[in-house]
Wavefront OBJ file of the C-alpha trace (Angstrom):
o trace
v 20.188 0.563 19.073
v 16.893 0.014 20.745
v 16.519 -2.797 23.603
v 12.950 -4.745 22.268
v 11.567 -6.822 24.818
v 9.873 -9.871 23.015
v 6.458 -10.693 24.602
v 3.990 -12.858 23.258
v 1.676 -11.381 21.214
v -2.573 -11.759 21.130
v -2.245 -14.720 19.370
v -5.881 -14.246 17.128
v -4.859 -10.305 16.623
v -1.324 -10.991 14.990
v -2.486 -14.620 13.283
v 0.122 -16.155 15.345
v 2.956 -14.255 14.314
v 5.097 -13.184 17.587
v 6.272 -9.446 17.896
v 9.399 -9.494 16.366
v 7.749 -10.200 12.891
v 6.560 -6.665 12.545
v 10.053 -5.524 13.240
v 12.533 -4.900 10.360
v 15.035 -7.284 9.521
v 19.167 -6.468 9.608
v 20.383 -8.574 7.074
v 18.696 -10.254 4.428
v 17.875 -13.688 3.787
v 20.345 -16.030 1.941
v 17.819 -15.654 -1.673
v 18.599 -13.351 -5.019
v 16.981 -10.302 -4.615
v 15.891 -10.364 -1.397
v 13.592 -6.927 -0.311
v 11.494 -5.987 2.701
v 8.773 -3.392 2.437
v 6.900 -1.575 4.802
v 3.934 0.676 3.536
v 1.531 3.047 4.649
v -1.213 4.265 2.573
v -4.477 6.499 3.737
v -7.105 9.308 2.974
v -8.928 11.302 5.370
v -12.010 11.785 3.119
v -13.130 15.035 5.068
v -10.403 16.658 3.932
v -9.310 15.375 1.405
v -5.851 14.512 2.149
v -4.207 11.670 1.129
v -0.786 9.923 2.201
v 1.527 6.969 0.722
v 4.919 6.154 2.685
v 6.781 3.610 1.710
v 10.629 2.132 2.980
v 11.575 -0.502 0.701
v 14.954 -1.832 0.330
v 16.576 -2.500 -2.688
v 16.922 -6.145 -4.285
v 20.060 -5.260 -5.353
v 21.718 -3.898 -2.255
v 19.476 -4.757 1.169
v 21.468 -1.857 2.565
v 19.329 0.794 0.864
v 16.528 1.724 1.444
v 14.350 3.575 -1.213
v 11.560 5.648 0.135
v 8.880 7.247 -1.625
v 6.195 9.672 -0.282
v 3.124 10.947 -1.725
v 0.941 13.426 -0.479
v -2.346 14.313 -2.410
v -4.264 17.657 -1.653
v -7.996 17.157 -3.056
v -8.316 15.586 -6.554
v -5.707 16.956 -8.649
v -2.964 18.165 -6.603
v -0.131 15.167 -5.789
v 3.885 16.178 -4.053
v 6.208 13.321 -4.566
v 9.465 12.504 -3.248
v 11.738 9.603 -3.690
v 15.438 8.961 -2.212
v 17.804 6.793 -1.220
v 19.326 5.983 2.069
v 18.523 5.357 5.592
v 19.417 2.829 8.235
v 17.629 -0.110 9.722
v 17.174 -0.985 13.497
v 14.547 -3.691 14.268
v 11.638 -0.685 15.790
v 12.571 2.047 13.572
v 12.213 2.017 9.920
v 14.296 5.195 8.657
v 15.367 6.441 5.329
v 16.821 9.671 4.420
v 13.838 12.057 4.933
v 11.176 9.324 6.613
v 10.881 7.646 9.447
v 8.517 4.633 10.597
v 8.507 3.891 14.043
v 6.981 0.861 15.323
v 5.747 1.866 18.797
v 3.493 -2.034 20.013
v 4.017 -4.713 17.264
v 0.977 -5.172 15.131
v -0.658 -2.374 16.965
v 0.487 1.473 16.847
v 3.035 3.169 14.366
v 4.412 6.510 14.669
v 5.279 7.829 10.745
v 7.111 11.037 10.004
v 8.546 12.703 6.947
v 10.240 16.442 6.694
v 11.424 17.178 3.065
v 11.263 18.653 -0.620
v 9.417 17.407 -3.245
v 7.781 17.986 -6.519
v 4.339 18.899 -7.129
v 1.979 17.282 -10.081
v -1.112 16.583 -10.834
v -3.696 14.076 -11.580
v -4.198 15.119 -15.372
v -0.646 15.250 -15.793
v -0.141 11.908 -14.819
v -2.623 10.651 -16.991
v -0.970 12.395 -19.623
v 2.577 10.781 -19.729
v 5.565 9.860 -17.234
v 6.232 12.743 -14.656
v 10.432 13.229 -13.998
v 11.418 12.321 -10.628
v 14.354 14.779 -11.224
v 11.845 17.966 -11.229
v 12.387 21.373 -8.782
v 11.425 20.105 -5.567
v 10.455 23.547 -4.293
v 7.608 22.396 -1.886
v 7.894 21.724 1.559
v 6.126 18.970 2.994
v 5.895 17.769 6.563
v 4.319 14.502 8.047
v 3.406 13.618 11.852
v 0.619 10.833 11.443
v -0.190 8.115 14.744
v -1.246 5.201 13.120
v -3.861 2.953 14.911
v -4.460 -0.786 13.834
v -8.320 -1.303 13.550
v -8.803 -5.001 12.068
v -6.440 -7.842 12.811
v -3.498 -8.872 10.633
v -4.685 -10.352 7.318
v -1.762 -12.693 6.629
v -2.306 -12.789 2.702
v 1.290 -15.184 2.057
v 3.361 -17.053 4.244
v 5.615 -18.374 2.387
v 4.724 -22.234 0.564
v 3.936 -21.955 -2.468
v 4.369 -18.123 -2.776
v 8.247 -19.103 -1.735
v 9.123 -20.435 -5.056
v 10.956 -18.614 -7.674
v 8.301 -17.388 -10.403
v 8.370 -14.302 -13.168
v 7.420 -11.244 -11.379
v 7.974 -12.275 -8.016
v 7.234 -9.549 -5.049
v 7.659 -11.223 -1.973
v 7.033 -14.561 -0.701
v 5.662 -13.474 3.213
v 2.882 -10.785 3.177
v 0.334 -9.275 5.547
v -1.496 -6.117 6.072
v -3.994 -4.583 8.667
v -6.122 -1.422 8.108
v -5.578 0.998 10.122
v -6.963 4.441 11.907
v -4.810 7.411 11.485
v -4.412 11.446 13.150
v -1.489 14.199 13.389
v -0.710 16.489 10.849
v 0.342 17.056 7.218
v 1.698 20.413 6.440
v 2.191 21.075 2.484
v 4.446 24.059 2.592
v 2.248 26.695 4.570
v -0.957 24.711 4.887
v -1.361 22.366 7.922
v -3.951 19.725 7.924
v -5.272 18.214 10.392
v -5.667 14.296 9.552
v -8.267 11.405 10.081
v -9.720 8.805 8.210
v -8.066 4.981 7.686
v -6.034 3.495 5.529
v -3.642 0.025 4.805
v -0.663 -1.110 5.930
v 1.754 -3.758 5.235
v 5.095 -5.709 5.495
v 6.576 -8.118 3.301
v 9.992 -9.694 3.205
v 11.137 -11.790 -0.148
v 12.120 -11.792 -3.871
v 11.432 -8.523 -5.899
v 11.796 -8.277 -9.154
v 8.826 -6.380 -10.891
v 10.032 -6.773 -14.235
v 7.395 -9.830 -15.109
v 4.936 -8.354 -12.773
v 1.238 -9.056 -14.311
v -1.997 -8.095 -12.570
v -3.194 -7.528 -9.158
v -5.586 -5.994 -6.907
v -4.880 -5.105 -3.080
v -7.879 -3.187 -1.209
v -9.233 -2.263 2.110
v -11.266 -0.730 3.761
v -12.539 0.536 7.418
v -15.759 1.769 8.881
v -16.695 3.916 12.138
v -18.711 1.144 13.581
v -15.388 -1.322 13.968
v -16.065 -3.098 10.705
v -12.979 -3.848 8.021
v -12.461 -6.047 5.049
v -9.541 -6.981 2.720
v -8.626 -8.462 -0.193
v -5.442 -9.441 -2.218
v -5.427 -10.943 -5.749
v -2.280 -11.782 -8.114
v -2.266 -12.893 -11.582
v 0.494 -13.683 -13.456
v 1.004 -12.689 -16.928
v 0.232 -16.389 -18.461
v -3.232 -16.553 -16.228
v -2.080 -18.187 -13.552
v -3.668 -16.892 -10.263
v -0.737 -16.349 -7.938
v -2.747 -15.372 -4.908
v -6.527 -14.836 -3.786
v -7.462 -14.095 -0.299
v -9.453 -11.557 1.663
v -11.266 -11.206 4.812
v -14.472 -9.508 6.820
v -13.994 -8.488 10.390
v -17.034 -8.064 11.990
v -18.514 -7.651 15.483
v -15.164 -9.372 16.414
v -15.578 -11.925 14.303
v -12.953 -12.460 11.723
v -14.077 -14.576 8.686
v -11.406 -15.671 5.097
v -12.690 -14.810 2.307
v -11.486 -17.788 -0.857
v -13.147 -16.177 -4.103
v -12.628 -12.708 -4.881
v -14.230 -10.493 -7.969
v -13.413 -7.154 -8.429
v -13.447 -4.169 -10.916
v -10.118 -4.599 -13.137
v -8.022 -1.842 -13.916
v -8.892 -0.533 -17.821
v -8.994 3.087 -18.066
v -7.123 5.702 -15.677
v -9.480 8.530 -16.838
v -12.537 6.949 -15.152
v -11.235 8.165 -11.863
v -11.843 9.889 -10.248
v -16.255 9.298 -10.005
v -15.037 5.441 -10.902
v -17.405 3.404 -9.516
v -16.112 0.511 -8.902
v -17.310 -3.142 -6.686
v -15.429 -5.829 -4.525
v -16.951 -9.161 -3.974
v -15.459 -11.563 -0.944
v -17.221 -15.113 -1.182
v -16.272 -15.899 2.459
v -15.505 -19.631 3.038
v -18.292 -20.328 4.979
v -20.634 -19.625 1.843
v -21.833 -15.957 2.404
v -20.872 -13.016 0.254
v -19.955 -9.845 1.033
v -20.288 -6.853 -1.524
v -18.508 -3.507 -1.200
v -19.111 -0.951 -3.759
v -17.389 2.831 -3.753
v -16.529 5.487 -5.678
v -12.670 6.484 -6.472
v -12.093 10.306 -5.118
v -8.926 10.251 -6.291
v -6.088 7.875 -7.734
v -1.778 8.737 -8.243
v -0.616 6.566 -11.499
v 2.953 5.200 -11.658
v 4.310 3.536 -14.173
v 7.345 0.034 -12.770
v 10.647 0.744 -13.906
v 13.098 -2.042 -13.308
v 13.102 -4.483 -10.353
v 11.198 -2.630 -8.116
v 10.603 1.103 -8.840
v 8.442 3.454 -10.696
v 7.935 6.380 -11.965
v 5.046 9.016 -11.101
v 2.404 8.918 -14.876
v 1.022 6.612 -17.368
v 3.978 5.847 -19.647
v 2.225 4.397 -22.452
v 5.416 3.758 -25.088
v 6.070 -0.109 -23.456
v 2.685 -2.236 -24.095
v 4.240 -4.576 -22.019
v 5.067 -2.066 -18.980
v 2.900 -2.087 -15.973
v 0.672 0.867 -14.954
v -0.568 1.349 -11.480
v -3.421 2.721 -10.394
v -3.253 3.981 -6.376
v -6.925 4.993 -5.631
v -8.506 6.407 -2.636
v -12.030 5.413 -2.346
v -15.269 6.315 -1.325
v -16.189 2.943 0.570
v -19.893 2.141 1.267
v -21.197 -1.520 3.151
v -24.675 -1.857 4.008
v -24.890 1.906 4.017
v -22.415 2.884 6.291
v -19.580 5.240 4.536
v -15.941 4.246 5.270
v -12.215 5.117 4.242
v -8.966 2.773 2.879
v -7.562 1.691 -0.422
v -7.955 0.099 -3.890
v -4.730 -0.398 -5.536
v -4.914 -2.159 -9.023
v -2.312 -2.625 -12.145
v -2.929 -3.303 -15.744
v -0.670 -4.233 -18.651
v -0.405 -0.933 -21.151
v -1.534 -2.759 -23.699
v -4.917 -3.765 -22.066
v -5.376 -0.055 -20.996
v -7.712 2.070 -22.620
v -5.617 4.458 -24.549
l 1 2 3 4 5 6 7 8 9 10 11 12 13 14 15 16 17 18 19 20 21 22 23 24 25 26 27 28 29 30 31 32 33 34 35 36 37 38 39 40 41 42 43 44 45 46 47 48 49 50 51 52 53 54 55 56 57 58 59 60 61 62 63 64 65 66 67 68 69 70 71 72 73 74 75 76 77 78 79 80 81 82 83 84 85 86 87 88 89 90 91 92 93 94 95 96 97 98 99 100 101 102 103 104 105 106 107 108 109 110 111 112 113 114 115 116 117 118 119 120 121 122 123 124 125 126 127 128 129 130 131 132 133 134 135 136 137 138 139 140 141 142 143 144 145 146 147 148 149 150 151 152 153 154 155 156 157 158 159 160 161 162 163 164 165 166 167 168 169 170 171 172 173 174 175 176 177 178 179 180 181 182 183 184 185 186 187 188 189 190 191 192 193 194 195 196 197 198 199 200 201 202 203 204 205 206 207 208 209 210 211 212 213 214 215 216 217 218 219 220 221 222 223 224 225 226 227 228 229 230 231 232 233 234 235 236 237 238 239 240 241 242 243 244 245 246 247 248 249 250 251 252 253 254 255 256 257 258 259 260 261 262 263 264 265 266 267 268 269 270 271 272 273 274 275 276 277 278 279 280 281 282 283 284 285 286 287 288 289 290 291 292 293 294 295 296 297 298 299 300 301 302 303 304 305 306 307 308 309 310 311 312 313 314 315 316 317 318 319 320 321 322 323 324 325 326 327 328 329 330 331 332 333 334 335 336 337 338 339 340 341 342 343 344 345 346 347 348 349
């Protein structure tokens, strides 16, 4: 097991939270389907290479972790691979195939991935469910040093987002965009990576199965400038969650009001163009507008799974809609994520 050596952390960069919070936990809390998550999403828009890694452990059995990769090669292309497994030490996140290392709490990660998977594509996924139990005949390697950019952007802490509801995903949750380099290697092509993306680490109740609405994005620039936002709605209207941020010059301002383009129609991507507004609490507004390159659709399944496509047959289901974007603020171009759902029945069929 590794020795960690708990020093305080820059109290403004981690909101307060001291290192060991960004470490994995070894046994779960004492509450019914208790998870902890750790994700990793990014796209290097000069190349046109996206990544998703994700380690969460199941509600049922905090054991297990399930991991789930996705690599996406230009607009269409996508390799998946999901599995179950792994083993937990506070630093090192591993699963069967992945591991996520945390090198400096709240500041560096080292991610890596060798394994099979299966290969779709964007207009298949719009077209129905894709089987996770396809040929994985493609080889896929990941070595990616991730680099936080913006400070953590503690979304939930626990209160209110503590108490049992329908569709509960966590009741602690905080991300930070991030800058990213290495390699991806999709079976005899290596690419060389850039670009940003979103991270983040939650800990709490999952069970999916009542999920309703949300919207998580972010977004980096080259000259040092980020933003966030996270907004939950639960299926009767009630607004779960709303919070985002602006970090800027240094200066990191909340965000209390957020507006954003909904999730209605998977075949506008990619060319969506789509707009985030943060009214900050100090009475300015921010506006970010991009356009999607690209976007993987799952479907949920169960507690907390899913499966690769738009599964239509289940108005009530959930459909989500993982986009890589085409950021622009004030001008200047930047990378990250805008991750929406929708209810099938409010999708345009």
């Amino acid at each position: 097991m590794s020795v960690i050596k708990y020093e305080p952390a820059p109290s403004l960069w981690s909101a307060g939270m001291p290192p060991e919070a960004d470490y994995c936990l070894l046994q779960p809390e004492d509450v019914p389907m208790f998870s902890e998550n750790f994700w990793f999403v990014g796209y290097d828009l000069e190349n046109g290479v996206g990544h998703y890694l994700h380690l969460g452990a199941k509600p049922q059995d905090f054991s297990i972790w399930t991991e789930q990769l996705m690599i996406a090669v230009g607009v269409d292309d996508y390799y998946f691979h999901w599995a179950n497994g792994g083993e937990r030490v506070p630093d090192k996140v591993a699963g069967p195939k992945m591991l996520l290392q945390n090198i400096v709490p709240f500041r560096t990660w080292r991610l890596s991935f060798e394994g099979d998977a299966i290969k779709t594509t964007l207009a298949d996924m719009k077209a129905g469910p894709i089987s996770k139990e396809g040929e994985r005949n493609h080889r896929i390697s990941v070595n990616l040093e991730v680099e936080n950019v913006a400070p953590v952007f503690l979304a939930a802490t626990g209160g209110e987002h503590a108490k049992a509801h329908v569709g509960q995903a966590f009741s602690s949750h905080y991300e930070q965009m991030y800058c990213v380099s290495g390699t991806i290697t999709v079976d005899e092509r290596t690419f060389t990576i850039g670009g940003f993306g979103l991270r983040d680490h939650s800990r709490g109740p999952r069970d999916l199965t009542g999920w309703g609405t949300h919207v998580l994005t972010g977004g980096a620039f080259p000259s040092g400038k980020a933003f966030g936002a996270f907004k939950v709605v639960a299926r009767d209207g009630t607004v779960r969650l709303e919070d985002g941020y602006v970090y800027e010059n240094g200066n990191y301002r909340r965000a209390v009001k957020i507006e954003h383009t909904e999730l209605t129609n998977v075949h506008e991507t990619p060319g969506e163009k789509v707009t985030v507004r943060l009214h900050l609490e100090d009475g300015d507004t921010v506006e970010l507008t991009a356009r999607t390159v690209t976007a993987a659709l799952l479907t949920f399944q169960g507690a907390a799974d899913g499966t690769p496509g738009v599964d239509l047959t289940d108005p009530e289901g959930t459909v989500l809609a993982e986009a890589f974007p085409r950021w622009e603020w004030d001008g200047e171009i930047g990378g990250g994520i805008y991750e929406r759902t929708a209810t099938v029945k409010h999708l345009v069929k």
